[in-house]
N, C-alpha and C positions, 0 to 999 in steps of 0.2 A: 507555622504549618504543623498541625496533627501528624505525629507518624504513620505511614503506612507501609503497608509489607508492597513491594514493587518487583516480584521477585516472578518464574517462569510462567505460575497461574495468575496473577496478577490478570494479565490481559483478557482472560475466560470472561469476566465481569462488565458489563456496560456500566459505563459511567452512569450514573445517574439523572445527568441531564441529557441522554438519550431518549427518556419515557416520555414515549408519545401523546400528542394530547389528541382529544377527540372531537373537538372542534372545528370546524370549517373555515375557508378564507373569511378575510371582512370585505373584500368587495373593491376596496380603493382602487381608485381611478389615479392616481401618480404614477412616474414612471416606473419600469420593471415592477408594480403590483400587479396582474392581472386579473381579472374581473373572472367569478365563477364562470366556467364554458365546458362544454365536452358533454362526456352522456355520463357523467357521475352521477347525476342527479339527487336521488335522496342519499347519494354517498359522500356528499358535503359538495360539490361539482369540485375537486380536486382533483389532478393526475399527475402523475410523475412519469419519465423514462429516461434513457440513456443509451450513446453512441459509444460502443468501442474503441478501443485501438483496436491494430493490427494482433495485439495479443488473443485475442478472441475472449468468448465467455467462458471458457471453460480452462482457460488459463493457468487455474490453479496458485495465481496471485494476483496483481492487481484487478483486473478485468472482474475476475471472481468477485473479490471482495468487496465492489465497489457493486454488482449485480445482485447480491447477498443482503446489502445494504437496502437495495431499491426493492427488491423483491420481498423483506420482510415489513416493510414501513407498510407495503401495497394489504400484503395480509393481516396485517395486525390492523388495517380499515374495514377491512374485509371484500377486500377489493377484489378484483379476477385480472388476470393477465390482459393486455389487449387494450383497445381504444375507448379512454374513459376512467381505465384503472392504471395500473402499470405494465410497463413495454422495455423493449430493448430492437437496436438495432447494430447487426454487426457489421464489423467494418472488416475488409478484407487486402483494405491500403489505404494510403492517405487520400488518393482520389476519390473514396466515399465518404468523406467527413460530411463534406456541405451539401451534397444529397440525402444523408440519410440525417442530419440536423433540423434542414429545412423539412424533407417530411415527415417529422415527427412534429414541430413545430402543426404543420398545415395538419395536421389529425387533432388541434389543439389540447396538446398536452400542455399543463400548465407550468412544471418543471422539466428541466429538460438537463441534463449531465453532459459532459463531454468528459471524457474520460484519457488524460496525457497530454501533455506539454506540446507533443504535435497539433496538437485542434486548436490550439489560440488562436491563429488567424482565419480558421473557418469558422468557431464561434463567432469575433468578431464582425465578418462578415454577415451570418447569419443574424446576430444578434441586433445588428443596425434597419436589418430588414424587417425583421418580425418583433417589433416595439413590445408589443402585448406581451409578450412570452416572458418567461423568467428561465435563465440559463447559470447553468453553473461549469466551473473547466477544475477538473480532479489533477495536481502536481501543474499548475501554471496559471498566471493571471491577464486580466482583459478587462480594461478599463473602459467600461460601459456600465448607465444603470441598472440596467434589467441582466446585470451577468455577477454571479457572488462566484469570487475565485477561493481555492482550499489548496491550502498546503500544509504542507510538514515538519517537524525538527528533525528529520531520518537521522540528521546526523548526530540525535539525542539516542535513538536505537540501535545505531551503527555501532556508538560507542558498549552500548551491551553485548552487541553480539564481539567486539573485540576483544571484551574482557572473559567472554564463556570461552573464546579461541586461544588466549593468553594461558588461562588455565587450564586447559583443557589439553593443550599440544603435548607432545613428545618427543619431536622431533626440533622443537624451536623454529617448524616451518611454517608459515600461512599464507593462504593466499584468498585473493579477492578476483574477484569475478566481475565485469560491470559490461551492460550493455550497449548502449549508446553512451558516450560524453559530452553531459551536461551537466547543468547544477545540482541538477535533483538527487543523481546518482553518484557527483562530488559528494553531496553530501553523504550518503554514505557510507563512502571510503571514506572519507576524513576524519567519522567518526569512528569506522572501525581502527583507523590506523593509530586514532587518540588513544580509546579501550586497547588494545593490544599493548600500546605503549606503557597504560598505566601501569599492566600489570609485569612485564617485563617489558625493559629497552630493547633488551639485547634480542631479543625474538624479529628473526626476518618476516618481513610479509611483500610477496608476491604481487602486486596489481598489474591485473590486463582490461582492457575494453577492448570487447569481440566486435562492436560496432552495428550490432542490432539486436532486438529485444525477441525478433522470434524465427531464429536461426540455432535449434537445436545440436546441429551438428556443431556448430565455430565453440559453444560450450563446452559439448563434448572432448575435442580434440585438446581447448585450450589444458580444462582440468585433465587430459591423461598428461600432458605434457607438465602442468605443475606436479601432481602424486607422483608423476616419474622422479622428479628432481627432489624430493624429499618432505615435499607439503603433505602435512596428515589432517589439515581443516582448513575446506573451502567457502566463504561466504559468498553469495551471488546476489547481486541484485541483478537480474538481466532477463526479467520475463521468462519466455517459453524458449528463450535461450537456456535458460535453467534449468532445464530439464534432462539437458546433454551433460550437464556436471551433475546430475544425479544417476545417470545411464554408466557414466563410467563409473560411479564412485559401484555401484552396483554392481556392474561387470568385476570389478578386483574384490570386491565382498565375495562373490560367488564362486570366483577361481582362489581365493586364500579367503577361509573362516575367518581367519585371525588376524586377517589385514585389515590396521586402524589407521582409517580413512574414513571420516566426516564429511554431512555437508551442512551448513546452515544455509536455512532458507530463506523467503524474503516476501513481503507482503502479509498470505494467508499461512496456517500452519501447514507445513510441508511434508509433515509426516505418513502421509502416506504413500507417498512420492517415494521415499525412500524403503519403502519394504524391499528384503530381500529374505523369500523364506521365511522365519522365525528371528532371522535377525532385520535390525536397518540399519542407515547413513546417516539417517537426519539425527544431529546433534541435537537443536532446536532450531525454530523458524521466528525471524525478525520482523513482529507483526508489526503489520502499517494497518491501523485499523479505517480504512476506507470506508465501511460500511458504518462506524458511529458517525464520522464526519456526514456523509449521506443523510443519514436516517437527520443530523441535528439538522440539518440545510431544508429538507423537506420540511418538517415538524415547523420553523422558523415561517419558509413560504406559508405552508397548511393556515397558518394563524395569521397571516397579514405582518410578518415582523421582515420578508424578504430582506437581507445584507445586502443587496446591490451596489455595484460599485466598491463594493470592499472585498478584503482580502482576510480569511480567517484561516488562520494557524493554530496547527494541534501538533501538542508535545508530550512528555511521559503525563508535566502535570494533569492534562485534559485527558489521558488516558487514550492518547492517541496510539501509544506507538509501547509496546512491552515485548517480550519472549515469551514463547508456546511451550506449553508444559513438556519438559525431556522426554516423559514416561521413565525416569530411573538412569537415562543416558550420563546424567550430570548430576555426580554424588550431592547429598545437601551441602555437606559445609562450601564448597561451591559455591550455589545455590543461595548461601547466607552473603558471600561477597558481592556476589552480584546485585544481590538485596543494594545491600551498604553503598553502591556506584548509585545504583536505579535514586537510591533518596536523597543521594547527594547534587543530584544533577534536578531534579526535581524541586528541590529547595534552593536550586542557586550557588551551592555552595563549588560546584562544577558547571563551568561553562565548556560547549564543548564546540568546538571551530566549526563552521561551513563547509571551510574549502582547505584543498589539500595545498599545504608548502611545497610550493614549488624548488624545487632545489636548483642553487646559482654553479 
C-alpha cells in the first residue's frame, strides 16, 4: 500500500469512491432492487430518506452526519427536499421507528436509512412488509434482501483519538465517556483504551456509560465529576449526551482561562461545540464518516448494484473514520505520530481489539 498522510486533515477529503454517478436505476425486478417509482421523474425516478434516532437531526453527530450524507447525494442530483427527492423523518423515541419507516416507505422512496442499532427490529419488521423497498440500518445489521447493513471499525478511530489523549494529557488522567452499552460503543472504548495504552501504559483512563445517548445533563454531571478528580481530556462517544461534557468542560474554561480541560468529540467535527469566547475545548473530534458510507449506499442502489443482504464495513483504509482538523490545538510533531498509528493500522501492521478486556 501507497503511503498516505492519515493525519487530522486527512478526514476533510472524500474518498474517491464517493463520486457520484449520474445514472439512473436499471429497473431490475429481483429482490430488494426496486423498480423506478415516485415523482423523480426526468430526475432518474430515484429517492432517498432516512429515520432518526432519538438523537435528532441536529444532533451535531451521528444523526447530523448521516443527514449530511443524504442531503448532499439529493443535491448533487439536483433533487429538492420532499417526496420524490430526499426526506427525513424524526424520531422522537423508539415508538416512532416503524411508523415513520413504513411512511416513508408508503411515499415510495426508493432508499430508505435507519439510523442506530435500535431500528434493527423495526427495520426488520418493516422491511419484510414492504418487499419493493431497499433499506439500509446505520451502526447495526438485518438479515433481509432488500436491507444493506453499514458499520464501522470505531474501534480503528477510538484508537486515534487515544493516542491524541496519550499525548496530549498532563495530568496522566483520561477519561471516556460512553452512552449506552453496546458493541458499537465497546468499540470505541476499546480502541481508545488501546491508543492511550500505546502511547503510555501508565496513563489512567476513566470509563463510564451514562446509559443514554440523549440525556445532556447525566454528561454533564459525569464529566464535572471526572475534571474534578484530575481528568484533563474527555473522549465521548454518547450523542447529545455529549453535549453536557462540553457544557461543563466550558463552564471551567470560562471561570479559569487557563484551565486545561479537553474534550474530544465523536461522529461530526465538534468544534464548534466547544467555543468558549476566543478560546475552545475541543481538542479534535473522532469522525465516523456516516455521510461517505451514505452517499457510497445510495450511489450503489442509484445504479442497480444494491448490497442487500450484506453487511459493508468502513475503516481508516476506506476513509471511513479519521480526526478533525485541531485548528493548532495539537502541536505538529504530534500530529506526525498520529500520522505514524493512522498508517500503521491502516496497513495492518496494527490490529486493534473490538472489545474491552474485561478484567478477572
Amino acid at each position: 500500500m501507497t503511503k498516505r498522510k492519515f493525519g487530522l486533515a486527512m478526514s476533510l477529503v472524500l474518498a474517491a469512491g464517493t463520486m457520484l454517478a449520474a445514472c439512473g436505476s436499471d429497473n431490475k425486478d429481483n429482490a430488494g432492487e426496486k423498480p423506478a417509482t415516485g415523482d423523480s421523474g426526468e430526475k432518474g425516478g430515484f429517492s432517498l430518506a432516512m429515520v432518526t434516532d432519538v438523537g435528532g437531526i441536529d444532533d451535531k453527530s451521528f444523526n447530523q452526519s448521516a443527514w449530511k450524507g443524504v442531503k448532499e447525494f439529493g443535491e448533487d442530483q439536483g433533487w429538492e427536499k420532499g417526496t420524490g427527492g430526499y426526506d427525513y423523518l424524526q424520531s422522537t423515541g423508539p415508538e416512532d421507528y416503524t411508523t415513520n419507516l413504513n411512511n416513508l416507505a408508503r411515499r415510495d422512496f426508493n432508499l430508505i436509512y435507519g439510523v442506530g442499532f435500535l431500528m434493527e427490529d423495526a427495520i426488520e419488521d418493516i422491511a419484510a412488509q414492504q418487499k419493493d423497498t431497499q433499506f439500509s440500518i446505520i451502526d447495526g445489521e438485518v438479515d433481509a434482501p432488500n436491507v444493506a447493513s453499514i458499520l464501522f471499525k470505531e474501534q480503528e478511530g477510538g484508537y486515534l483519538a487515544g493516542v491524541a489523549a496519550g499525548l496530549m494529557t498532563k495530568s496522566d488522567k483520561v477519561g471516556f465517556i460512553g452512552g449506552m452499552d453496546n458493541p458499537v460503543i465497546e468499540r470505541f472504548e476499546a480502541g481508545f483504551l488501546e491508543g492511550v495504552k500505546a502511547v503510555k501504559s501508565e496513563i489512567k483512563v476513566d470509563s463510564k456509560y451514562v446509559g443514554a445517548f440523549d440525556k445532556a445533563e447525566l454528561g454533564k454531571a459525569e464529566a464535572g465529576r471526572m475534571y474534578s478528580s484530575g481528568v484533563d481530556i474527555i473522549f465521548h462517544a454518547a450523542g447529545g449526551t455529549g453535549n453536557g461534557v462540553f457544557s461543563e468542560a466550558k463552564e471551567r474554561k470560562q471561570a479559569d482561562k487557563d484551565a486545561y480541560v479537553w474534550v474530544i468529540g465523536v461522529d461530526s467535527d465538534q468544534y464548534e461545540e466547544g467555543k468558549v469566547g476566543d478560546d475552545n475545548v475541543t481538542l479534535t473530534s473522532m469522525l465516523k464518516r456516516v455521510d461517505v458510507a451514505v452517499k457510497d449506499i445510495a450511489d450503489l442502489s442509484m445504479n442497480g448494484n444494491f448490497p442487500g443482504g450484506e453487511t459493508k464495513v468502513y475503516g481508516l483504509q476506506d476513509d471511513g473514520l479519521g480526526l478533525a482538523d485541531s485548528r493548532g490545538a495539537i502541536p505538529q510533531d504530534v500530529l506526525d505520530q498520529i500520522d505514524e498509528y493512522a498508517q500503521k493500522i491502516a496497513n495492518g501492521e496494527i490490529e486493534v481489539p473490538e472489545f474491552v478486556e474485561k478484567k478477572k
